[in-house]
C-alpha positions in Angstrom: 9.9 22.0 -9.2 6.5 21.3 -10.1 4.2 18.5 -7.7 4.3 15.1 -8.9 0.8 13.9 -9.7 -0.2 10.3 -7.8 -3.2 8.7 -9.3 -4.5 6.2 -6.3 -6.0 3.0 -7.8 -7.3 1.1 -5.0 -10.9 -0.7 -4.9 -11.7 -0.8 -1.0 -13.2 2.7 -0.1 -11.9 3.2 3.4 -8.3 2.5 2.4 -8.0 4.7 -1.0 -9.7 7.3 1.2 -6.0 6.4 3.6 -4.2 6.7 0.9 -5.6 9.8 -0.8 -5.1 11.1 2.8 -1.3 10.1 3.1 -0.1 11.3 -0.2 -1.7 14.8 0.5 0.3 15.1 3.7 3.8 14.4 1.7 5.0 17.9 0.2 5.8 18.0 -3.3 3.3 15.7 -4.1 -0.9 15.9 -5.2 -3.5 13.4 -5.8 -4.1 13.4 -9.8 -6.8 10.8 -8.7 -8.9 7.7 -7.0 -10.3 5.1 -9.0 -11.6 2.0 -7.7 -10.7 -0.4 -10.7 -8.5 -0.7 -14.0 -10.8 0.5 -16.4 -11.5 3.7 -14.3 -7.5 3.4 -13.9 -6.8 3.5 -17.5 -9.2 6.0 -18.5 -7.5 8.7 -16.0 -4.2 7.6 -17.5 -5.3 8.5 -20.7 -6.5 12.1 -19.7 -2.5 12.3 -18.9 -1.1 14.2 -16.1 0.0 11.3 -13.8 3.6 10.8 -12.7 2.9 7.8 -10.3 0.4 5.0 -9.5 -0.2 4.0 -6.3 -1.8 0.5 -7.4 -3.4 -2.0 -5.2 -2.8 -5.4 -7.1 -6.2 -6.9 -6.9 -9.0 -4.7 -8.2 -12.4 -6.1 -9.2 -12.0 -6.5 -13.0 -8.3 -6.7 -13.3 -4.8 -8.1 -11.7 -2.9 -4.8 -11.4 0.1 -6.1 -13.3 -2.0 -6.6 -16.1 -3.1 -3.4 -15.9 0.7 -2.3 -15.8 0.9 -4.1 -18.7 -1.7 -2.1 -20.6 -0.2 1.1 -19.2 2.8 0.2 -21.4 1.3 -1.0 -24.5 -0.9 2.3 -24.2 2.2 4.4 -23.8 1.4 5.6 -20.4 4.9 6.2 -18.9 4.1 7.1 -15.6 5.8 4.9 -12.7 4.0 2.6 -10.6 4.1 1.6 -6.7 2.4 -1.3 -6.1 0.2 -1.6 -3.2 -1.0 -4.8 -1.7 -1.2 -7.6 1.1 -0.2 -10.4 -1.2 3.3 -11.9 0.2 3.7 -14.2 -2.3 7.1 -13.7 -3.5 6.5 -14.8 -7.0 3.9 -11.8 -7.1 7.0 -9.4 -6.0 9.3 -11.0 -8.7 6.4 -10.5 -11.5 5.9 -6.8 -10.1 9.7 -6.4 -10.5 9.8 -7.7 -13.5 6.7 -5.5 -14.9 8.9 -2.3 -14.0 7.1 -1.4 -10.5 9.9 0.7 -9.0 8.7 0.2 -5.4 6.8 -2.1 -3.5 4.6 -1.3 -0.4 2.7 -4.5 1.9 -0.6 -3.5 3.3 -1.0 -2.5 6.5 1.7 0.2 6.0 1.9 3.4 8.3 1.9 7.0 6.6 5.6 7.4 7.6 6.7 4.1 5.3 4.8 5.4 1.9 5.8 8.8 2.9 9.7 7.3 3.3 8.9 5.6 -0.4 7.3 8.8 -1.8 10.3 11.0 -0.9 12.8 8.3 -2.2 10.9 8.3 -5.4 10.8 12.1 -5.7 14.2 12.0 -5.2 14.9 9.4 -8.0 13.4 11.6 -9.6 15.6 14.8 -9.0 18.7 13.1 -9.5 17.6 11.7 -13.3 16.0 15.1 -14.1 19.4 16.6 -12.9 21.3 14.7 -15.2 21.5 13.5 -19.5 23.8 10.3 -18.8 25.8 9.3 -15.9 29.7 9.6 -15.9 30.2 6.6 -13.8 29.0 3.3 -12.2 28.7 5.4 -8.8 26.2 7.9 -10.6 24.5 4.6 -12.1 24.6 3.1 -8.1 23.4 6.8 -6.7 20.5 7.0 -8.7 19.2 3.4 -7.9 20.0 3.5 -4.6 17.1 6.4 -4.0 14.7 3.4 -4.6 15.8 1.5 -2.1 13.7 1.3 0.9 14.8 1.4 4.5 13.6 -1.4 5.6 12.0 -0.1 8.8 8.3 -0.8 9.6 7.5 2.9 11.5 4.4 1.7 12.8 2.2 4.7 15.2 3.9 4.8 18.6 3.1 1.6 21.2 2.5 -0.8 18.5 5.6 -3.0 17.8 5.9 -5.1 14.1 6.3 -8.9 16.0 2.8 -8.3 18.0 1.2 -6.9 14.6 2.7 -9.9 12.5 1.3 -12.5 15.2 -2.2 -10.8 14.9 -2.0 -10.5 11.3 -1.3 -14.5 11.5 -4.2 -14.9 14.1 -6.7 -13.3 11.8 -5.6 -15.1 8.6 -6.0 -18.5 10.0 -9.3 -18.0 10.9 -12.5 -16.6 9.2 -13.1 -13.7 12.1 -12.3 -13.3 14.9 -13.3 -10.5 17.9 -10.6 -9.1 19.9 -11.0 -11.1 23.0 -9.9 -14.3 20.4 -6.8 -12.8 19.2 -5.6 -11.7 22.2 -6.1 -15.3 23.7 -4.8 -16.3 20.5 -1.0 -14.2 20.4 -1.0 -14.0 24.4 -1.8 -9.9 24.5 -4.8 -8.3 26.7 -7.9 -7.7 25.1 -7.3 -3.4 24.8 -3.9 -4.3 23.1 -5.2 -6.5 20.7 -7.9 -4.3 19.7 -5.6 -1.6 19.3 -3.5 -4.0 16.3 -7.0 -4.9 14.9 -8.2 -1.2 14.3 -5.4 -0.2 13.2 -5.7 -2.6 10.5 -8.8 -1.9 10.1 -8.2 2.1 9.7 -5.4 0.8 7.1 -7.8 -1.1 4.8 -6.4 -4.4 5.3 -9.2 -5.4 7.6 -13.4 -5.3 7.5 -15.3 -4.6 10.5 -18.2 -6.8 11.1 -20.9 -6.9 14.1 -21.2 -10.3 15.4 -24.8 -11.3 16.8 -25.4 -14.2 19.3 -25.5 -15.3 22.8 -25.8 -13.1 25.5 -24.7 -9.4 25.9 -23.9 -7.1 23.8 -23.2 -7.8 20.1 -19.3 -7.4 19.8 -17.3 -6.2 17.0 -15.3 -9.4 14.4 -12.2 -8.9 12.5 -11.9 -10.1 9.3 -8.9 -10.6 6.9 -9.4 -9.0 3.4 -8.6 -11.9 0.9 -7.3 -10.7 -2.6 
C-alpha cells in the first residue's frame, strides 16, 4: 500500500517542525508538506498529492475551518485533522460539522497523533477494502477506526492532572517562570519546569528571557493565544 501523504499546515515554526518530526516517525506515512498559512496551504493542495491535513486552526490570514471550507469548494478531497489549543467546544462542533474526521488538542505527545494517524490509516484500509457495506456492523466497524482512545500518553514521569493545573497556571497569567507555577499548582521548581518545556518543545508555549532584579535573568513561560 502506497504512504499516505500528510501536508502540515501549522504557523508556529518550532511546532510544525514537531509535527513534521512525528508524522515521519509513523510508518506508512510521509510529509507531502509544511506551510505556515492558508494561502501557502491551498496552493500545495492544488499541486495535489495530499491524503491528510494536519491543520492547526488559527493561522495568520485565515481560521482553518474556513480554509476547510475552501478545500471543498476547490475540490480538494483530502481529509483533515485539526490541530489546536482552542477548547471551545462550539469550535469542536463547527470542526465536526466541517467534516474534520479527528480532532487533536495541543500539547499532544507523539504516541496520541501517532494513535490518531494509525486509526486513520486504518479507516482508510477498511473503506479501500470494501465498495458498500453488507451491514450496520460494517457501517459501525469502519467508524469506529476514528474513534480515539481517549488516553493522554504523555513522555514517562509526567502525569495529565499536574500538566492540566500548569496549563491553567500559565493561562491565567501573562508569564510566568517556573519557580511561580510551581508555587502556583503546589510542585517543586525542577518538576514544574519539566511541564513547562515540555510545552514549550510541543509548540503550545513561547520561551521568553525575563530581565530585572538581581541574579541571573531567568527564563518566563508564556501561553500561546489563538
Amino acid at each position: 500500500m502506497n504512504a499516505i501523504r500528510v501536508l502540515v499546515v501549522e504557523d508556529e515554526p518550532v511546532a510544525a517542525d514537531a509535527h513534521r518530526a512525528y508524522v515521519e516517525r509513523v510508518p506508512g506515512f510521509q510529509v507531502a508538506g509544511v506551510v505556515h498559512t492558508a494561502a501557502d496551504a491551498i496552493r500545495r493542495l492544488t499541486e495535489g498529492g495530499v491524503d491528510l491535513v494536519l491543520l492547526d486552526l488559527y493561522l495568520p490570514d485565515r481560521h482553518g475551518l474556513d480554509l476547510v471550507r475552501a478545500m471543498r469548494a476547490a475540490g480538494h478531497p483530502a481529509d483533515v485533522i485539526a490541530v489546536t489549543s482552542a477548547r471551545d467546544l462550539t469550535v469542536v462542533r463547527a470542526a465536526v460539522s466541517q467534516g474534520v474526521v479527528q480532532y487533536l488538542l495541543k500539547p499532544f505527545a507523539f504516541a496520541t497523533l501517532r494513535d490518531r494517524l494509525e486509526r486513520y490509516a486504518e479507516y482508510r484500509a477498511q473503506l479501500s477494502a470494501q465498495d458498500a457495506a453488507g451491514s450496520q456492523d460494517e457501517v459501525d466497524r469502519v467508524l469506529s477506526a476514528l474513534r480515539g482512545s481517549g488516553a493522554a500518553d504523555l513522555p514517562k514521569g509526567l502525569s495529565q492532572p499536574t500538566l492540566d493545573a500548569v496549563v491553567a497556571a500559565l493561562r491565567s497569567r501573562p508569564g510566568s517562570s517556573a519557580a511561580e507555577v510551581a508555587t502556583e499548582v503546589g510542585a517543586s521548581r525542577v518538576t514544574a519546569r519539566r511541564y513547562l518545556e515540555y510545552l514549550a518543545d510541543s509548540g503550545a508555549v513561547q520561551r521568553a528571557t525575563r530581565y530585572g532584579g538581581t541574579g541571573r535573568p531567568e527564563v518566563e513561560y508564556r501561553w500561546r493565544t489563538p
